[in-house]
C-alpha angles and dihedrals in degrees: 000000000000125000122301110236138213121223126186103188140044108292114250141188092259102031079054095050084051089064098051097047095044095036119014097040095057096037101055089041084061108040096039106035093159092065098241093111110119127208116221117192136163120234107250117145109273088045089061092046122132100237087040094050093042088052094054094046099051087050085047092119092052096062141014095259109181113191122225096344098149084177089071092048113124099157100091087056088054092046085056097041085050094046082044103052086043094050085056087054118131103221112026122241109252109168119049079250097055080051096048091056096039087059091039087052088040083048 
C-alpha cells in the first residue's frame, strides 16, 4: 500500500491532481516497476475531475489504472480496518493529533 496522507483542507481537483503526480506517480513507479501496479480509486468528486482524470489517463501506460470498477474497491474495507484498529486504541486518541498518530501506527 502507498503512503497514507494528511490533508488539511477540503480536497480539490487540482489539490487532488498534486497528490498523483507527487505521490502516486513515484510510488507505484517504485513499487511496480514493471508496470503491473494498479490504481484503485473511488469516484468522488475530485477523483472524476477533469484535470484528475486527464492526468490518469495520460500516465495510463505506467500503471494499471481501471475506471469506475467498485468491485475492485477495497477502500471502504481499509477505512474499517483503520476505524477499527483506532477504536482499540489505549488510550484513546483525544486531539486530531492523537488521531493522526493512532491511523499512522494502525498504516
Amino acid at each position: 500500500m502507498g503512503p497514507l496522507l494528511r490533508l488539511e483542507t477540503t480536497l480539490t481537483g487540482d489539490r487532488y491532481l498534486s497528490i498523483l503526480h507527487n505521490h502516486l506517480h513515484s510510488f507505484i513507479s517504485f513499487v511496480h516497476s514493471d508496470r503491473l501496479g494498479r490504481f484503485q480509486q473511488v469516484n468522488a468528486t475530485p477523483h472524476a475531475s477533469r484535470v484528475a482524470t486527464k492526468w490518469l489517463q495520460e500516465h495510463s501506460s505506467d500503471f494499471h489504472w481501471p475506471p469506475k470498477s467498485p468491485e475492485m474497491n477495497i477502500i471502504e474495507d481499509i477505512r474499517d480496518a483503520l476505524l477499527h484498529a483506532v477504536e482499540k486504541s489505549s488510550p484513546p486518541p483525544r486531539t486530531p493529533m492523537d488521531l493522526l498518530t493512532a491511523l499512522m501506527d494502525s498504516w
